[in-house]
TORPADREN-118618 format. One line per field, with one value per residue (C-alpha): residue in three letters; chain; z, x, y. Coordinates in nm, 4 decimals. Layout:
<panus>
type: ala,...
mol: A,...
zz: Z,...
xx: X,...
yy: Y,...
</panus>
This chain:
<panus>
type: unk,unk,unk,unk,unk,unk,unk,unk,unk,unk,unk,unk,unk,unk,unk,unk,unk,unk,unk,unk,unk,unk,unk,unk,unk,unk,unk,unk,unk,unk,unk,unk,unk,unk,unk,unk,unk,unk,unk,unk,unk,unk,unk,unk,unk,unk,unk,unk,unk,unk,unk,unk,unk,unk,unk,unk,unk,unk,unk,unk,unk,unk,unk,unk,unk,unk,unk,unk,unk,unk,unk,unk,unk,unk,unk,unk,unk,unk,unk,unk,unk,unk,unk,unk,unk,unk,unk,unk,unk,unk,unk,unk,unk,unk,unk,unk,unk,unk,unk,unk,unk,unk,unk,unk,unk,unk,unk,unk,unk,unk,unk,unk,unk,unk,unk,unk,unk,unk,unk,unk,unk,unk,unk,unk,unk,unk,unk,unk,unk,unk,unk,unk,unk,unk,unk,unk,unk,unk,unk,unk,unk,unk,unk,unk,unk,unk,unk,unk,unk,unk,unk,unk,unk,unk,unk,unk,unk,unk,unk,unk,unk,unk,unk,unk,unk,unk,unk,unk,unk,unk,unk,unk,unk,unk,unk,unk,unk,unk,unk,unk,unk,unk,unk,unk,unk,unk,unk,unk,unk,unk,unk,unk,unk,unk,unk,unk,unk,unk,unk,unk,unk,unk,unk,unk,unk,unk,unk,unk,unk,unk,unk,unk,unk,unk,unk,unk,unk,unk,unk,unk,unk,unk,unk,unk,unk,unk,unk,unk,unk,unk,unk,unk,unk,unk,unk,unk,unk,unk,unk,unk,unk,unk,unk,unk,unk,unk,unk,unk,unk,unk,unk,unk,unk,unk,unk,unk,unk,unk,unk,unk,unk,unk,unk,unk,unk,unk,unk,unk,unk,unk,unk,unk,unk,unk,unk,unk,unk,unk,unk,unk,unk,unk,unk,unk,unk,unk,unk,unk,unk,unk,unk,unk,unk,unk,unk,unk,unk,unk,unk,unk,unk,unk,unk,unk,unk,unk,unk,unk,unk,unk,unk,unk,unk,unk,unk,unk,unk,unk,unk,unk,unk,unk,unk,unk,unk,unk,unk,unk,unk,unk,unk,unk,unk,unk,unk,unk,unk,unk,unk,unk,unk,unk,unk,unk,unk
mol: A,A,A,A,A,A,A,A,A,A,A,A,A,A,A,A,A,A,A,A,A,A,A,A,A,A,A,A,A,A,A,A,A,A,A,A,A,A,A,A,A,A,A,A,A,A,A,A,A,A,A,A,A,A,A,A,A,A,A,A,A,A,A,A,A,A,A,A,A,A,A,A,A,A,A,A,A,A,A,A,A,A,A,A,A,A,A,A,A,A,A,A,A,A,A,A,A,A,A,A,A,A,A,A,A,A,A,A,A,A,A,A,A,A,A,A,A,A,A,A,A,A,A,A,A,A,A,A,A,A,A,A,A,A,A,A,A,A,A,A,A,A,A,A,A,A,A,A,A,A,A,A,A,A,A,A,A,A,A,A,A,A,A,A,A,A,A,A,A,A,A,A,A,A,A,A,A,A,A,A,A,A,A,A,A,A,A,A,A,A,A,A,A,A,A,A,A,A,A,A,A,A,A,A,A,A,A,A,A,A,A,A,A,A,A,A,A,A,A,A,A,A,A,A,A,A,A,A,A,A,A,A,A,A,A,A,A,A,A,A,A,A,A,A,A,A,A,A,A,A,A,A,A,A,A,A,A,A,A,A,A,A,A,A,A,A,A,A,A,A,A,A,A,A,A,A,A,A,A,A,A,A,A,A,A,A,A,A,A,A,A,A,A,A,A,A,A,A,A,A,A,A,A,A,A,A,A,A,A,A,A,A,A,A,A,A,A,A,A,A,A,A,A,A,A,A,A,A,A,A,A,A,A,A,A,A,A,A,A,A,A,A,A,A,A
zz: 0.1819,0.4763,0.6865,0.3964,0.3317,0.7234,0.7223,0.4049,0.5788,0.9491,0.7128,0.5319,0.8289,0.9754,0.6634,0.6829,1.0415,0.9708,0.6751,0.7896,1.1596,1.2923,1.6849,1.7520,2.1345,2.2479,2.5658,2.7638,2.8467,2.8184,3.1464,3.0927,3.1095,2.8857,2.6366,2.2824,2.0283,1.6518,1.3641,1.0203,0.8232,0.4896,0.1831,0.2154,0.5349,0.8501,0.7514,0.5141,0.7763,0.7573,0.8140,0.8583,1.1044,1.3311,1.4058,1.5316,1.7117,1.9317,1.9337,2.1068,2.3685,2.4247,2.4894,2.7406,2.9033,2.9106,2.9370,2.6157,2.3922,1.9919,1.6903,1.3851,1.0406,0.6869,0.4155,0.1203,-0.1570,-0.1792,-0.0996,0.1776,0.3899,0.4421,0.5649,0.8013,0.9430,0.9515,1.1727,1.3713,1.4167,1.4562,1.7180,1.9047,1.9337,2.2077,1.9480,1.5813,1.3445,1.0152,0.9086,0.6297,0.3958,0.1899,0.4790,0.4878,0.3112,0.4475,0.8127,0.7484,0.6396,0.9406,1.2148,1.1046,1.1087,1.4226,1.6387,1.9757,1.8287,1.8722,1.5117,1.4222,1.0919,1.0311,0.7638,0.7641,0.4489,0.5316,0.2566,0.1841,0.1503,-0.1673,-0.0088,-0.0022,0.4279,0.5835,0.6684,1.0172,1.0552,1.1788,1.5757,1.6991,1.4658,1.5516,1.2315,1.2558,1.0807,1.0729,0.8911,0.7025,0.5483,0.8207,0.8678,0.5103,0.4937,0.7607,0.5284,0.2283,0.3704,0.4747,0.1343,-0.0647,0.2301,0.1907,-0.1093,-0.3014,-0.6290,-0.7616,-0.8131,-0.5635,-0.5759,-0.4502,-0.5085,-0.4097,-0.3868,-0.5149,-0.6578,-0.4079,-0.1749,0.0799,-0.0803,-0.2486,0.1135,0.1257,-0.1886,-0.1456,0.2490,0.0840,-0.1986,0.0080,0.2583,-0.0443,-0.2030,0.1878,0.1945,-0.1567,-0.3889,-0.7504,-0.6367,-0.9127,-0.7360,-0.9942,-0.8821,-0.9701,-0.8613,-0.9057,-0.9663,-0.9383,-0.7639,-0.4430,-0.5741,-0.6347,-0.2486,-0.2416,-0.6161,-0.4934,-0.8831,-1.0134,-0.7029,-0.7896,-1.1188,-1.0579,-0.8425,-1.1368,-1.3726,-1.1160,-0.9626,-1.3774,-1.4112,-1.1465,-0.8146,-0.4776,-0.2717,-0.3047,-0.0448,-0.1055,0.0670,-0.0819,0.1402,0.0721,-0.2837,-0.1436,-0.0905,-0.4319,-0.3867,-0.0684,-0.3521,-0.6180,-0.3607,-0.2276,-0.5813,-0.7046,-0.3863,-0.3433,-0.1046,0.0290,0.2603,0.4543,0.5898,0.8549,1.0249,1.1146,0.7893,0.8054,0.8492,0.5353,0.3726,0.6273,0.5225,0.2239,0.4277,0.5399,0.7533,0.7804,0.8269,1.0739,1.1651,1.4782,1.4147,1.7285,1.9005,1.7733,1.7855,2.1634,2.2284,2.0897,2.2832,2.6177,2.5597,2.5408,2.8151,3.0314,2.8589,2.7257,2.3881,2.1102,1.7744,1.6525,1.4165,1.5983,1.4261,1.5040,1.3564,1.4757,1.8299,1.9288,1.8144,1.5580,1.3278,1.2883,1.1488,1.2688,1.4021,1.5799,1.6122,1.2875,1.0440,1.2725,1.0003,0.7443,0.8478,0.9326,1.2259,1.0518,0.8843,1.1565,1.3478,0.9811,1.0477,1.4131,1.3316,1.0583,1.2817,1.5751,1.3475,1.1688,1.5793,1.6328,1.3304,1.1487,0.8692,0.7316,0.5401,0.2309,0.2335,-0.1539,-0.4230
xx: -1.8197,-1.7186,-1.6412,-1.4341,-1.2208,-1.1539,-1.0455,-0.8287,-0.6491,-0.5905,-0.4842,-0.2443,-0.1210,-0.0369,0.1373,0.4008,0.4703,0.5203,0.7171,0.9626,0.9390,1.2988,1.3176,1.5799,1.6632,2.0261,1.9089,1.7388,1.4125,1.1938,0.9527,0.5721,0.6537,0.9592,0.9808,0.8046,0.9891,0.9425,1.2321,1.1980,1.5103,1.6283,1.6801,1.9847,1.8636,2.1050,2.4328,2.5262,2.7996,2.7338,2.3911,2.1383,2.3731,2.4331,2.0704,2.0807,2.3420,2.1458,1.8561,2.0904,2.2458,1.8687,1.7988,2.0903,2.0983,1.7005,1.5388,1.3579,1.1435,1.2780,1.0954,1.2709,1.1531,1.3511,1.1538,1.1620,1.0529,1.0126,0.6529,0.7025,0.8243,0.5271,0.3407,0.5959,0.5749,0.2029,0.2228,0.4147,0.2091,-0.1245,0.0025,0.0683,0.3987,0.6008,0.8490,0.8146,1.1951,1.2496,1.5971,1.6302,1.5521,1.3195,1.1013,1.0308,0.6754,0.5562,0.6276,0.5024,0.2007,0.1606,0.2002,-0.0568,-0.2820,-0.1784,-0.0998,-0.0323,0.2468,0.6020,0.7945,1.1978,1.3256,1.6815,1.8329,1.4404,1.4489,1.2868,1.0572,1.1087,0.8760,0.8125,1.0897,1.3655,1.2997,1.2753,0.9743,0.9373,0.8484,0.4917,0.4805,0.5446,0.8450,1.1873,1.4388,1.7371,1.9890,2.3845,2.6708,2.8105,2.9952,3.2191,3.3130,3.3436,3.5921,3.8318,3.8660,3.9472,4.1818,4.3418,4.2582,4.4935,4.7531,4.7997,4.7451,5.0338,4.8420,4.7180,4.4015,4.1207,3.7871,3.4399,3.1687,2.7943,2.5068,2.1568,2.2514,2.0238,2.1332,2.2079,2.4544,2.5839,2.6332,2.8936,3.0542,3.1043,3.2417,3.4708,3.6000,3.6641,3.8880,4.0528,4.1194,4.1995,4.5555,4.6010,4.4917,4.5902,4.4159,4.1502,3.8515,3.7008,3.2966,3.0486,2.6977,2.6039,2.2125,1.9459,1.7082,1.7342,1.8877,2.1776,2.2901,2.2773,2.4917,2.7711,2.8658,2.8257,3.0605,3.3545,3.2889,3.3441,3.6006,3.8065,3.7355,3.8827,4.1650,4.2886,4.2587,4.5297,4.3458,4.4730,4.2152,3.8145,3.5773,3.2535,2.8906,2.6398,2.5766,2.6304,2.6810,3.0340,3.1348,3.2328,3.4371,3.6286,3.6520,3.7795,4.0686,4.1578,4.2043,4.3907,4.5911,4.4846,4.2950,3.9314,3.7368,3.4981,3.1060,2.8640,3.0532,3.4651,3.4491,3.8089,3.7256,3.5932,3.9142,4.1974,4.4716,4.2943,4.0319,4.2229,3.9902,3.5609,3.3796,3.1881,2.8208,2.6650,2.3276,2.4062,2.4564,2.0982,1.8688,1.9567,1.9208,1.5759,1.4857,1.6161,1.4285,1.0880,1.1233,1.2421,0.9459,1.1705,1.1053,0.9761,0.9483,1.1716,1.5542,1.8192,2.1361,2.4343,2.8068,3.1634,3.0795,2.8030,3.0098,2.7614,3.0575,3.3982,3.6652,3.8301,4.1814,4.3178,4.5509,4.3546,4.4535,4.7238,5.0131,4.8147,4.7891,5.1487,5.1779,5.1827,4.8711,4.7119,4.8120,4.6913,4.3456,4.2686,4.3944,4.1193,3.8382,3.8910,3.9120,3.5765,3.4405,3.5456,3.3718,3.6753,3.6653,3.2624,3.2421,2.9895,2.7215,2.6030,2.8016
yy: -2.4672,-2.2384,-2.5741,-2.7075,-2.3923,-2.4059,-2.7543,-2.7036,-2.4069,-2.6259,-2.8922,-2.6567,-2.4976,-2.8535,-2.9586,-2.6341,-2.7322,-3.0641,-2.9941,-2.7816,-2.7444,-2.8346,-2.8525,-2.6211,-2.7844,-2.8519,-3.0208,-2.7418,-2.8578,-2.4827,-2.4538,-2.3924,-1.9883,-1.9938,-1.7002,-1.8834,-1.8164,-1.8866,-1.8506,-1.8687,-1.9273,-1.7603,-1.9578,-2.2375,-2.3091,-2.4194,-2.5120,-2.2485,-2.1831,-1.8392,-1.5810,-1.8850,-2.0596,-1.7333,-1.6678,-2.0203,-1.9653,-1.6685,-1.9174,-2.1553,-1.9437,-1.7643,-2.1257,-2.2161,-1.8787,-1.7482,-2.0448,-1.9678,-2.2068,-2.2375,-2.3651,-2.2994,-2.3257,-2.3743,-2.2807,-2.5120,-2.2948,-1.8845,-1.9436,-2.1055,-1.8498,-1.6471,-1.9693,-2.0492,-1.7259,-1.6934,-2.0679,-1.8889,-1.5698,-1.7310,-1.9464,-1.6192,-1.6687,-1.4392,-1.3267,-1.4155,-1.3850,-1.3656,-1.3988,-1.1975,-0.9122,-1.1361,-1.1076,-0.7712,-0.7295,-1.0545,-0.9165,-0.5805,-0.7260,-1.0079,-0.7244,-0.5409,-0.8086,-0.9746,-0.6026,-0.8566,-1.0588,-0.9265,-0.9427,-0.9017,-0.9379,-0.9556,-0.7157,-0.5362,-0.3218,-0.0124,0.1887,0.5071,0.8277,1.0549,1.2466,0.9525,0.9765,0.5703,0.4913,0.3578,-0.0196,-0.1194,-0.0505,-0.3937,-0.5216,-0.4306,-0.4078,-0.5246,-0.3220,-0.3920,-0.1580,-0.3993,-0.1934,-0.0949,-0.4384,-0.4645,-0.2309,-0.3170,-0.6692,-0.5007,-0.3277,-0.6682,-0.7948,-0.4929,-0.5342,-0.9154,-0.9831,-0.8712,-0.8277,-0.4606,-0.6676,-0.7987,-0.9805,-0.9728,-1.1688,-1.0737,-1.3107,-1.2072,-0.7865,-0.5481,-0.3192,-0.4971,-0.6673,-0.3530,-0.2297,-0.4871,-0.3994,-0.0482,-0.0608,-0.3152,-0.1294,0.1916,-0.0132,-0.1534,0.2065,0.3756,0.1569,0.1089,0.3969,0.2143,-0.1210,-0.2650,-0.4286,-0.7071,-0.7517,-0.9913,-1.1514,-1.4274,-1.3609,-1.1267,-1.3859,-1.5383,-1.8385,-1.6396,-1.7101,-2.0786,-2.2079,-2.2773,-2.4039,-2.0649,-1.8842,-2.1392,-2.0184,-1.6618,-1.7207,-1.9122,-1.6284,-1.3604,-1.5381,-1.5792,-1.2056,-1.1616,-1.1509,-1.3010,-1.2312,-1.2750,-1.1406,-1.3252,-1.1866,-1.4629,-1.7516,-2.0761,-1.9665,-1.8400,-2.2804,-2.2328,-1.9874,-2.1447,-2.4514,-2.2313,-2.1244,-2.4967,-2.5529,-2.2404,-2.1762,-1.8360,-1.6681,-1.5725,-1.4026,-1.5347,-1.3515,-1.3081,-1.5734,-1.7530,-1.9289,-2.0411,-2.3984,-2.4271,-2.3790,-2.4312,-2.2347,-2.0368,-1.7860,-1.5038,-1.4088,-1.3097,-1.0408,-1.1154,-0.9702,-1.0337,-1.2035,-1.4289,-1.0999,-0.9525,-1.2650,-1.3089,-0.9553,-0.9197,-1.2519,-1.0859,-0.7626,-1.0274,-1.1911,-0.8675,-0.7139,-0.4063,-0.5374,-0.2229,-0.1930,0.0560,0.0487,-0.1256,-0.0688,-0.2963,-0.1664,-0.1574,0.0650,-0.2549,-0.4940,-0.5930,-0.6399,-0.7288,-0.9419,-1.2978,-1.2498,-1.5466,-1.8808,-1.9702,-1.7608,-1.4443,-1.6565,-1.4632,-1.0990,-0.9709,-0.7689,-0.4441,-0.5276,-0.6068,-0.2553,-0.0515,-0.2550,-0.1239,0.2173,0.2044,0.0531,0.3304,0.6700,0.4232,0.4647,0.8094,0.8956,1.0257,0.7883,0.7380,0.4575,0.4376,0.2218,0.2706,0.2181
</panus>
């Protein structure tokens, strides 16, 4: 029985990897000593133009610039995640990622059991004692944190200033905190240039689903941009398609996430808020392979560049001057610490 249980598990194990191992090479070929890497991917996978694609994007420049060897994982189901990252772990990889919150327990759980492994988790949601204090992460993961909401509310600023409407919308993925983070930086940028302004929120789920229907985000988007709203800042993945969609067809106006989303909707995406998960996969990768890598909190916001918003030949038509001036007068008294943006609701 004990020799059939082990074979069922190797078979298992091989199964994951061949089920949703995707070589994440652009042409480097990684030397016998290269820094091993393993990623596993949050639901909607690569080519939600958005969080999913920008870790690959630090895999790719870890890749062209350390030398460093990628295998990247999409999970197919919710329950596949924790396989993929146990693969990874057991394999002893030098540096094991999980891209996203959802991975929190499962990495908590994996360091502790493999102490030798190196672990990052983007968007780590830390616990919290009887006393409300965070509770530090296990001694060999590294969280990942980003104010989001300091980038969130530089673009609703933008969003009250150009959208000549008393009215603006957002539109969250799955409704948690994190996502809430993003709601409230954006509706105290909206209210710091336009006092009388009406922010309209909705999610679009309570599961994890909610960040890759991109049906039910055109459908929000419709049911704002009828109640008078110009603008739409969307935080949900590929769930936020729909709302590019909704603005092609309406001829209004969105706001893109986590990465430039403008080509999605030429014309319509004022701009993004973007969050630097490039910026924070590569610099976890370079701490590994200078061997400066600890766990620990590393928090990325508008001082580290960790986030920001897209102003360039793309979309400059679309943010006047003066808007544009209002925006970076906001972001440095955000650095200075003069303004201090909420990050609850």
């Amino acid at each position: 029985m004990r020799k059939l249980m082990i074979l069922v598990g190797a078979l298992l194990a091989a199964h994951v990897v061949l089920l949703f191992v995707r070589p994440a090479s652009v042409g480097h070929a990684a030397a016998a000593d290269a820094v091993k890497v393993g990623i596993v991917l949050d639901v909607g996978g690569l080519g939600d133009k958005s969080f999913n694609d920008g870790a690959y994007r630090g895999a790719q420049m870890a890749e062209q610039q350390l030398g460093a060897s990628i295998r990247l994982i999409e999970p197919g189901e919710a329950t596949d995640r924790e396989a993929g990252l146990r693969v990874l772990a057991a394999e002893h990889m030098d540096l094991v990622i999980g891209v996203g919150f959802i991975f929190t327990d499962d990495i908590t759980q994996l360091a502790r059991e493999y102490p030798d492994v190196n672990f990052a988790d983007v968007d780590y949601a830390l616990a919290t004692d009887k006393t409300g204090q965070p509770i530090p992460p296990p001694p060999n993961v590294a969280a990942l944190k980003f104010k989001e909401e300091e980038g969130s509310f530089l673009v609703g600023a933008i969003a009250a200033l150009v959208g000549h409407s008393k009215k603006v919308g957002f539109v969250g993925g799955m409704d948690v905190p994190l996502i809430q983070k993003f709601e409230a930086g954006y509706k105290a940028g909206v209210k710091s240039v336009c006092a009388d302004c009406q922010v309209v929120v909705q999610y679009a789920g309570v599961t994890p689903e909610a960040f890759r229907n991109p049906g039910k985000g055109k459908e929000l988007a419709l049911n704002q941009y009828q109640q008078g709203v110009n603008v739409i800042y969307h935080a949900s993945g590929s769930t936020g398609l729909g709302v590019f969609e909704a603005a092609r067809q309406t001829g209004k106006y969105a706001i893109g996430v986590d990465a430039d989303q403008y080509s999605e909707a030429p014309g319509r995406i004022v701009t993004s808020m973007v969050k630097g998960i490039d910026v924070a996969v590569f610099d976890m990768i370079k701490r590994v392979k200078t061997h400066t890598f600890k766990g620990g909190v590393y928090t990325y916001g508008l001082p580290q560049n960790g986030v920001g918003y897209v102003y360039d030949d793309h979309n400059r038509a679309l943010i006047p001057d003066s808007v544009r001036a209002r925006v970076e007068q906001l972001k440095d008294e955000i650095i200075a610490g003069r303004i201090v943006v909420p990050s609850t609701r």
